[in-house]
C-alpha positions in Angstrom: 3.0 -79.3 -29.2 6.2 -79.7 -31.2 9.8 -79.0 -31.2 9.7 -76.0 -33.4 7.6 -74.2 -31.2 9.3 -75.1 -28.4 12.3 -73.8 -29.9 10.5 -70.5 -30.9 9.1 -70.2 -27.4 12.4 -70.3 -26.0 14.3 -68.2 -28.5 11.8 -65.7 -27.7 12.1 -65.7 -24.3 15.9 -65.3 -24.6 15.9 -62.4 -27.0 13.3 -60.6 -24.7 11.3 -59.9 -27.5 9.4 -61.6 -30.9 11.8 -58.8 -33.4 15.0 -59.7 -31.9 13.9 -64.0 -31.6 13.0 -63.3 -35.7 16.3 -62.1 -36.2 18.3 -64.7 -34.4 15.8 -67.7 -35.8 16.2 -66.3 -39.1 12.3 -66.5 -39.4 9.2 -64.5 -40.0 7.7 -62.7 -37.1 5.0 -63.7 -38.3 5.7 -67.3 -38.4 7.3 -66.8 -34.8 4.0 -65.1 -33.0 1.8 -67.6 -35.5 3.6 -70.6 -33.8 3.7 -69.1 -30.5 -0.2 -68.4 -30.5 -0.8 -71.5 -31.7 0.9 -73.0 -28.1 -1.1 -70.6 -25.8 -4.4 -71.9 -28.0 -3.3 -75.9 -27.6 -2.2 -74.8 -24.2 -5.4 -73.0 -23.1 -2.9 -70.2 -21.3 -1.4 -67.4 -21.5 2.3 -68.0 -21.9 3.8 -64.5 -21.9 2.5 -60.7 -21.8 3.8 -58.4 -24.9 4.2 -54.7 -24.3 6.6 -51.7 -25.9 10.2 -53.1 -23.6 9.6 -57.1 -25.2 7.3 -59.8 -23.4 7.6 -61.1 -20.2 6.7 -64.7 -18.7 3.7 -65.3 -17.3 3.5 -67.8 -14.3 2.3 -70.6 -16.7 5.1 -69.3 -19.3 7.5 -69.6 -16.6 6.9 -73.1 -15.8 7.2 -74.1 -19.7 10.1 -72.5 -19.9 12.2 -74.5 -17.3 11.0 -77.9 -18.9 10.9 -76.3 -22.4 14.9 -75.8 -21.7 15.7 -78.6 -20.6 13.9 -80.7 -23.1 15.9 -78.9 -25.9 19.3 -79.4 -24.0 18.6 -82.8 -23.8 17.8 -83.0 -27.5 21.1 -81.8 -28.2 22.9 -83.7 -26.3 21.1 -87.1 -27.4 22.4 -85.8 -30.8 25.7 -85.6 -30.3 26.0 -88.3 -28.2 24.9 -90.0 -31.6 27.7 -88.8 -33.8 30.3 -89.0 -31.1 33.0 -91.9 -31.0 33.4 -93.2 -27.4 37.2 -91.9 -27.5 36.3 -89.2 -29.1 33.7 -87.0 -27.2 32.4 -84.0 -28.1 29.2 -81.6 -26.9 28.3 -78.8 -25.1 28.7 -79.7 -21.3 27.8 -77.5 -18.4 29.3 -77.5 -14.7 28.8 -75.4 -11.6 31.0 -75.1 -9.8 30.6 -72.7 -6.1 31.4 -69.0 -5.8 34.3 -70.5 -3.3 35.9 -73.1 -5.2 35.9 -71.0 -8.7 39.4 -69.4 -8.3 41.5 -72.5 -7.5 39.7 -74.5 -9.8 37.4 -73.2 -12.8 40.3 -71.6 -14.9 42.7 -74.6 -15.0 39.6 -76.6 -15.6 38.8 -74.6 -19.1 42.2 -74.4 -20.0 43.0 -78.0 -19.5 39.7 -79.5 -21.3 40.7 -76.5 -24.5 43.8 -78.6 -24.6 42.7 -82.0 -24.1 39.4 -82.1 -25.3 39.0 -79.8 -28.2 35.8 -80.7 -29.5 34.0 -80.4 -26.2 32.5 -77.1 -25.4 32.6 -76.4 -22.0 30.4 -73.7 -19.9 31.3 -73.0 -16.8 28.9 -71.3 -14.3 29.2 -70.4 -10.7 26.8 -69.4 -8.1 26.4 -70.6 -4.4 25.5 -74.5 -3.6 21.8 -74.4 -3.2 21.5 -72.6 -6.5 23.7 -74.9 -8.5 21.9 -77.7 -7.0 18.5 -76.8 -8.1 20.0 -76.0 -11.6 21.1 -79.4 -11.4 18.2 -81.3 -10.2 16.4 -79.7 -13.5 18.7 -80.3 -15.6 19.9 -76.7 -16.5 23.5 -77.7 -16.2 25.1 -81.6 -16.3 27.1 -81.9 -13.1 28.6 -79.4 -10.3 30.6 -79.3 -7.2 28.5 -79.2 -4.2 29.1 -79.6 -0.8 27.6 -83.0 0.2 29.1 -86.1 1.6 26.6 -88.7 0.4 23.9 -89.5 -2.0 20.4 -87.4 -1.7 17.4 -87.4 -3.5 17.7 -87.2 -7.2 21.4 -86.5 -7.0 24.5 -89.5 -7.7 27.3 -87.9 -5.0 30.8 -88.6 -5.6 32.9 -87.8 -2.4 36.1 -85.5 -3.6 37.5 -83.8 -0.6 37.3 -82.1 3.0 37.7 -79.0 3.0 38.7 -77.1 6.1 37.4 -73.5 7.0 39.7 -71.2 8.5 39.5 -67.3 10.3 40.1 -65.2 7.2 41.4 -61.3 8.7 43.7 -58.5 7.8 45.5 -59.1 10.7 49.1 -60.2 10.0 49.2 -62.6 13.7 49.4 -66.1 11.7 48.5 -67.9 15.4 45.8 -69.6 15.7 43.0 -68.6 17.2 40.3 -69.4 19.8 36.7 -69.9 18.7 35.6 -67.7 21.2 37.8 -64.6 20.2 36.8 -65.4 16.5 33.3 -64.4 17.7 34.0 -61.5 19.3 34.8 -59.8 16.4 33.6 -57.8 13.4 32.2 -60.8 11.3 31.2 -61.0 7.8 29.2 -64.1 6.7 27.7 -65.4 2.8 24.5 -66.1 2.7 21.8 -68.0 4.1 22.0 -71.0 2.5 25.6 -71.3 2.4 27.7 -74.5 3.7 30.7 -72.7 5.0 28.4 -70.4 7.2 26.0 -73.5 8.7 29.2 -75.1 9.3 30.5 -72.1 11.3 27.1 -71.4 13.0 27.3 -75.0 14.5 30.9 -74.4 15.6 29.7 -71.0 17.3 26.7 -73.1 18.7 28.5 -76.0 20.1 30.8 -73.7 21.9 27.8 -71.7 23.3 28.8 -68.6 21.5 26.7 -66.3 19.4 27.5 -64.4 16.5 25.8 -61.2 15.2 27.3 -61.1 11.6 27.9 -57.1 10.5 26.7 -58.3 6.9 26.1 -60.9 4.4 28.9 -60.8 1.5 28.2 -64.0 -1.1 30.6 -62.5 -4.1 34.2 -63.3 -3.5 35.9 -60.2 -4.8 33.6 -58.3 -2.3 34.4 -60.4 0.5 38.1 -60.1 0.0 38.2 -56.3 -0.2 36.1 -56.1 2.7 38.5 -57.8 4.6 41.6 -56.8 3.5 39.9 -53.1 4.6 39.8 -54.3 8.1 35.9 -54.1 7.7 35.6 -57.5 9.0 36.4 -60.8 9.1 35.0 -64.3 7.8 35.1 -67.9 8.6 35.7 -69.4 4.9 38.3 -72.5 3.0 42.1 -71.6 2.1 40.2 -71.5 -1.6 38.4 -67.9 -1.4 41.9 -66.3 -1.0 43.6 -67.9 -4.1 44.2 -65.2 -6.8 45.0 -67.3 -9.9 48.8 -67.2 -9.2 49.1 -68.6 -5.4 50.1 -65.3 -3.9 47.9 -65.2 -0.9 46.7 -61.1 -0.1 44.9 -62.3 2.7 46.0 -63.6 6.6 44.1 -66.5 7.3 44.4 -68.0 11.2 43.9 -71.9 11.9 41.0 -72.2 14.9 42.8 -73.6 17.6 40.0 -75.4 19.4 37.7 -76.7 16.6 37.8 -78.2 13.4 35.2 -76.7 10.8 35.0 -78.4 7.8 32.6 -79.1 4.7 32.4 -82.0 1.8 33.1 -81.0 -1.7 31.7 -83.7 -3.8 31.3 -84.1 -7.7 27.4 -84.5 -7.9 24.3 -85.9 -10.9 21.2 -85.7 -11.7 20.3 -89.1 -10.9 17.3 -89.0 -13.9 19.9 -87.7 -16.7 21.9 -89.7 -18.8 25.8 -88.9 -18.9 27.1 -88.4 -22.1 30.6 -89.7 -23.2 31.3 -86.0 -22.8 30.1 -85.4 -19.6 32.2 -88.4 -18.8 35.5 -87.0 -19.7 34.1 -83.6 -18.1 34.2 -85.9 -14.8 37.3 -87.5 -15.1 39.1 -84.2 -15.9 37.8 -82.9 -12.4 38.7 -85.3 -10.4 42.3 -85.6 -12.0 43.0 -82.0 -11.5 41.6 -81.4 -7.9 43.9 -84.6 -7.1 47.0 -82.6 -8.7 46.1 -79.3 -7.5 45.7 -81.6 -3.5 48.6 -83.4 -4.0 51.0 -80.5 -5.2 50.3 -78.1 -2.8 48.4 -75.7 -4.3 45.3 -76.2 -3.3 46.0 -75.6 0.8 43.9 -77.1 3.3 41.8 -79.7 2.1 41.5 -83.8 2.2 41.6 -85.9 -0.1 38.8 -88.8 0.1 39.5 -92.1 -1.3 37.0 -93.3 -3.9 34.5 -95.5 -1.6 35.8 -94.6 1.6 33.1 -92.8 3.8 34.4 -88.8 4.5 35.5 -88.7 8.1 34.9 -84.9 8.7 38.6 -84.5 10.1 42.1 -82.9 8.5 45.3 -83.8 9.7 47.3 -80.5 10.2 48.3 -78.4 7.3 
């Protein structure tokens, strides 16, 4: 097994088909299904299925893929980490960063690394925590935002804030409100595996309440229309109602008799290396979700102090 069929397996995965990989390789597709049956035959498996729409994975093409990715990311970066100058960084980095935080935060990031680091090309993917996690822990993207409070298997945690989660309704009343009236109403919740709803659930449970959502809404544009119809109403941070220019469409109500909140951390792979790049990448984040705390604009969070333990508590807004 080599590089340059690793490459070929993966282009040809991403085009969906051996024409369209031959094309974008600028090689023969001859060459391309040569080298590709040549890895099944070293491989003694099948690695992908061809029919008349492209080829599709196989379970054992699946699995090579993920490290096959990885491998050639890694690649990459070891290569640039090679012709970049310390002060100077320069690469592709990935973050994720959660479906909750992206409004408040993934647009200034972009423009603010375009600006002060030009020669760094930064993706910027989204998605929920357990998803970005995962991508994480195989090394699909180099750091992300996840909502931990200290360091886990495989991951390097660095605490950023609290955030705290507040009744989010059409209703203009800007009181605050009970727990217990919160859960007598209409409620839409994200997903399973989502922080903001386990942290809810245990606020419902502690207060011996229980809550039948009326659906499970994980995109934020969804969620927001569905509220603002008067469909519902969710239990989410201050950061799911910021529109990009700090006009809020949204009421959102304090709970008066508990305190839900959830770690936002900056978070490794502890088994890959962090480029000079990735470095910067960090630093960047941490910077602007200090100015975006400290000036107001991002409402109802904490900051944590680098090596102070989170205490899960916010003094009032």
């Amino acid at each position: 097994m080599d590089l340059r069929q690793l490459r070929y397996f993966v282009g040809a995965v991403q085009a969906g088909s051996l024409s369209r990989a031959a094309d974008q390789l600028h090689v023969a597709q001859s060459a391309l299904s040569y080298h590709l049956a040549s890895l099944e035959a070293e491989l003694d498996t099948q690695l992908v299925t061809r029919g008349r729409k492209g080829i599709v994975l196989t379970e054992a093409g699946s699995a090579l893929y993920r490290h096959a990715e990885t491998i050639l990311r890694q690649l990459e970066s070891a290569k640039q980490a090679a012709k970049t100058a310390v002060n100077l960084p320069s690469g592709r980095v990935s973050i994720g960063v959660p479906h909750t935080i992206g409004p408040i935060l993934s647009y200034d990031l972009f423009r603010r690394v375009c600006t002060e680091h030009p020669r760094i090309v930064l993706h910027i993917t989204d998605g929920n925590s357990s998803l970005l996690r995962e991508q994480l822990l195989n090394g699909r993207i180099d750091l992300a935002l996840l909502f931990e409070d200290q360091s886990a298997r495989g991951l390097a945690v660095e605490p950023l804030l609290l955030e705290e989660l507040f009744y989010v309704t059409a209703d203009p009343d800007p009181s605050p409100i009970r727990i217990a009236d919160a859960a007598q109403r209409p409620m839409i919740v994200p997903g399973p595996a989502s922080a903001s709803r386990r942290v809810a659930q245990e606020a419902f449970k502690r207060h011996g309440l229980n809550v039948t959502p009326i659906g499970e809404v994980e995109t934020v544009c969804a969620l927001r229309r569905a509220v603002a119809s008067g469909t519902g109403n969710a239990i989410e941070p201050w950061s799911v109602l910021y529109d990009g220019e700090g006009k809020i469409a949204l009421n959102y109500r304090r709970i008066a008799d508990a305190t839900l909140v959830r770690p936002v951390a900056l978070c490794f792979s502890e088994v890959s290396q962090r480029s000079p790049a990735i470095e910067a990448i960090a630093l960047t984040v941490k910077s602007l979700v200090r100015e975006l705390v400290e000036s107001g604009t991002w409402q109802g969070v904490s900051l944590i102090e680098p090596g102070r333990k989170p205490a899960h508590a916010l003094a009032p807004q």
